[in-house]
MIDOSE-1310 file (N, C-alpha, C; in nm, 2 decimals, decimal comma, always signed):
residues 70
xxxx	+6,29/+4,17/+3,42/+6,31/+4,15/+3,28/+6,35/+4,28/+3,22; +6,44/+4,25/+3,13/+6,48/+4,39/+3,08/+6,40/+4,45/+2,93; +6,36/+4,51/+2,94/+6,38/+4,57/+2,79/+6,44/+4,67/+2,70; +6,47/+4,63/+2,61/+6,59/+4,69/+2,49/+6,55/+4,81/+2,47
xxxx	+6,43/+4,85/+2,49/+6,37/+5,00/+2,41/+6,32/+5,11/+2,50; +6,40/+5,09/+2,66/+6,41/+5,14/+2,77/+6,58/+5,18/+2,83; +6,60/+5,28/+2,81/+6,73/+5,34/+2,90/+6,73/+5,27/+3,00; +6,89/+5,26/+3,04/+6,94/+5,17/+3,19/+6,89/+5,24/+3,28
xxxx	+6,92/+5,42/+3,31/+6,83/+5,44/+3,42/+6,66/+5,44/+3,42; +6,60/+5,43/+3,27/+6,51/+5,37/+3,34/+6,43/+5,23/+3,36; +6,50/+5,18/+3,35/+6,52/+4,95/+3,38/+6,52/+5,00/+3,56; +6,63/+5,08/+3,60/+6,70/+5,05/+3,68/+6,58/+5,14/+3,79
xxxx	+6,52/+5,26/+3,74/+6,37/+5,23/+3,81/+6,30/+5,16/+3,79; +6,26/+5,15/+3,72/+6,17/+5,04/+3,70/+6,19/+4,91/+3,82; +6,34/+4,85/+3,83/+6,37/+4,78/+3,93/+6,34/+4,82/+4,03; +6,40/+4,89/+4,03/+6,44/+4,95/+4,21/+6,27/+5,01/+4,27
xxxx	+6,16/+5,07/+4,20/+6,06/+5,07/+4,23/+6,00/+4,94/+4,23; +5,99/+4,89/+4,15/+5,89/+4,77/+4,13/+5,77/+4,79/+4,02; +5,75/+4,89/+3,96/+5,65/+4,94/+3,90/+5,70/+5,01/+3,77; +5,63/+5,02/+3,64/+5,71/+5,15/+3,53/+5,67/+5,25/+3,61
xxxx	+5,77/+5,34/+3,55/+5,74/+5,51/+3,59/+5,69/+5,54/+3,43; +5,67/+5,70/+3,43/+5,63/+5,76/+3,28/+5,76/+5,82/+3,26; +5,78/+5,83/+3,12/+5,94/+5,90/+3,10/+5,87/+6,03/+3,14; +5,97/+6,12/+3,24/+5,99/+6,29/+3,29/+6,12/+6,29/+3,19
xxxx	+6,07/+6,37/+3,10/+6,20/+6,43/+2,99/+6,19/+6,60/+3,09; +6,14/+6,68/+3,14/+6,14/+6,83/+3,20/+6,15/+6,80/+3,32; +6,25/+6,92/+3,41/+6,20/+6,92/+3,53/+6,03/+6,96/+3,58; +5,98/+7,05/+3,49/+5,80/+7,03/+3,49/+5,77/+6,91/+3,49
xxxx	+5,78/+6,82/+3,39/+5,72/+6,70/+3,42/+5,76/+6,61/+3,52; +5,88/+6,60/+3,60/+5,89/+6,54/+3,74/+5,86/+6,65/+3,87; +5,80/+6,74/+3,83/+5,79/+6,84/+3,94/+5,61/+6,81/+3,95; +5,56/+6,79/+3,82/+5,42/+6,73/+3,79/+5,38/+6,61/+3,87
xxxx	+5,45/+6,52/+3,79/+5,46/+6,36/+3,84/+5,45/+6,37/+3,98; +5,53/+6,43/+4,08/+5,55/+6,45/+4,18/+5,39/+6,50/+4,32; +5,37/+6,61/+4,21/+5,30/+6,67/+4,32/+5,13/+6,61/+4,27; +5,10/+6,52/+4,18/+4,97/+6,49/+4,11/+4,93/+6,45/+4,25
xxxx	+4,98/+6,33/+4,35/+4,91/+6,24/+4,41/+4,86/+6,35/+4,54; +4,91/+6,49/+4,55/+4,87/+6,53/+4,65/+4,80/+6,65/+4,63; +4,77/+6,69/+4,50/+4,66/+6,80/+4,46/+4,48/+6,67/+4,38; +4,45/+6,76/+4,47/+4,30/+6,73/+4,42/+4,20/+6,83/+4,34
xxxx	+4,09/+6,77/+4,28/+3,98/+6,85/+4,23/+3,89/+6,91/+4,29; +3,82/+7,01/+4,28/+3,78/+7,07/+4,37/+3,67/+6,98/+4,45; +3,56/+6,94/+4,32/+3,48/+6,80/+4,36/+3,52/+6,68/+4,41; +3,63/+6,69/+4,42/+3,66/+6,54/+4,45/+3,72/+6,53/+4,64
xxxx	+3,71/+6,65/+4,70/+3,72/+6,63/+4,82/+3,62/+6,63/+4,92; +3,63/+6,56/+5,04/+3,53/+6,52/+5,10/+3,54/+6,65/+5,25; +3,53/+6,73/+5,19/+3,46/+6,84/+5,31/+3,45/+6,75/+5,45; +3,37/+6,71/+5,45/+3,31/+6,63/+5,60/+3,42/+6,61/+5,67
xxxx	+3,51/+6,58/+5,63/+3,62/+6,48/+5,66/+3,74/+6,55/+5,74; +3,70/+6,72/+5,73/+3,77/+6,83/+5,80/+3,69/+6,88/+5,90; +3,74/+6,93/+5,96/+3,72/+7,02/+6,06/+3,75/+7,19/+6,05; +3,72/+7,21/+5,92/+3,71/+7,40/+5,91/+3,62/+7,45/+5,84
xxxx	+3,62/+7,56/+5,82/+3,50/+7,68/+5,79/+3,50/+7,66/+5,69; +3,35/+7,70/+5,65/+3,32/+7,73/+5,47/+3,40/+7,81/+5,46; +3,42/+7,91/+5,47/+3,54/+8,04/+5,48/+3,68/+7,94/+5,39; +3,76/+7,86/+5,49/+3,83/+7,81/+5,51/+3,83/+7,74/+5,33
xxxx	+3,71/+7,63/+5,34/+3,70/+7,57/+5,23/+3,71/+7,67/+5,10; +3,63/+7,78/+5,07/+3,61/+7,86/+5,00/+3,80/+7,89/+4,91; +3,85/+7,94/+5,03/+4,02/+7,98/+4,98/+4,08/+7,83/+4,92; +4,05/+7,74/+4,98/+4,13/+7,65/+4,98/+4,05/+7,57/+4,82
xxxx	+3,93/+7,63/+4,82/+3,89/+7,57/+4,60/+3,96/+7,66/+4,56; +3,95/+7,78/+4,60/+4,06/+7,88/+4,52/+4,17/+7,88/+4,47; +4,24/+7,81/+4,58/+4,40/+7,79/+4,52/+4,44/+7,72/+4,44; +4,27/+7,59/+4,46/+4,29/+7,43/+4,37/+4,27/+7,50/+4,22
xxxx	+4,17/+7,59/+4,22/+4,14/+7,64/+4,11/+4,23/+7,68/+4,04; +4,33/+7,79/+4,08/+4,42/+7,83/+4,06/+4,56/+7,75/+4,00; +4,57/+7,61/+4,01/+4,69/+7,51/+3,97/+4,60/+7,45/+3,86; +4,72/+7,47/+3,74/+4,62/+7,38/+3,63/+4,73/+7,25/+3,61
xx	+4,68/+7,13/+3,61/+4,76/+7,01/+3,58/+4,73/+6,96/+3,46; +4,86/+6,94/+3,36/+4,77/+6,85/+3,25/+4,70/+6,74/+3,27
């Protein structure tokens, strides 16, 4: 179903995905969009679930810390 108060290319995602997308007016905001589903919070990961060092862990909050996402 189309709607009127949506650009053709974006109907035509909308189609071709199956789902809305969010308008990306910046390459930041599709460089965002992009990388959200594969950065996490620092609390939100499950340690156990690896096989490396507190050491390891330690660098690896650091970097998360380090990326700020809106």
């Amino acid at each position: 179903m189309e709607d009127a108060s949506q650009s053709t290319a974006e109907q035509v995602a909308i189609d071709y995905a199956g789902t809305e997308m969010p308008t990306l007016e910046t390459p930041e905001d599709v460089h965002l969009y992009c990388i959200r589903p594969f950065v996490w919070k620092k609390d939100m990961v499950r340690w156990e679930d690896y096989n490396i060092t507190n050491t390891d862990i330690d660098f690896v909050n650091s970097l998360l810390a380090s990326v700020r996402l809106h």
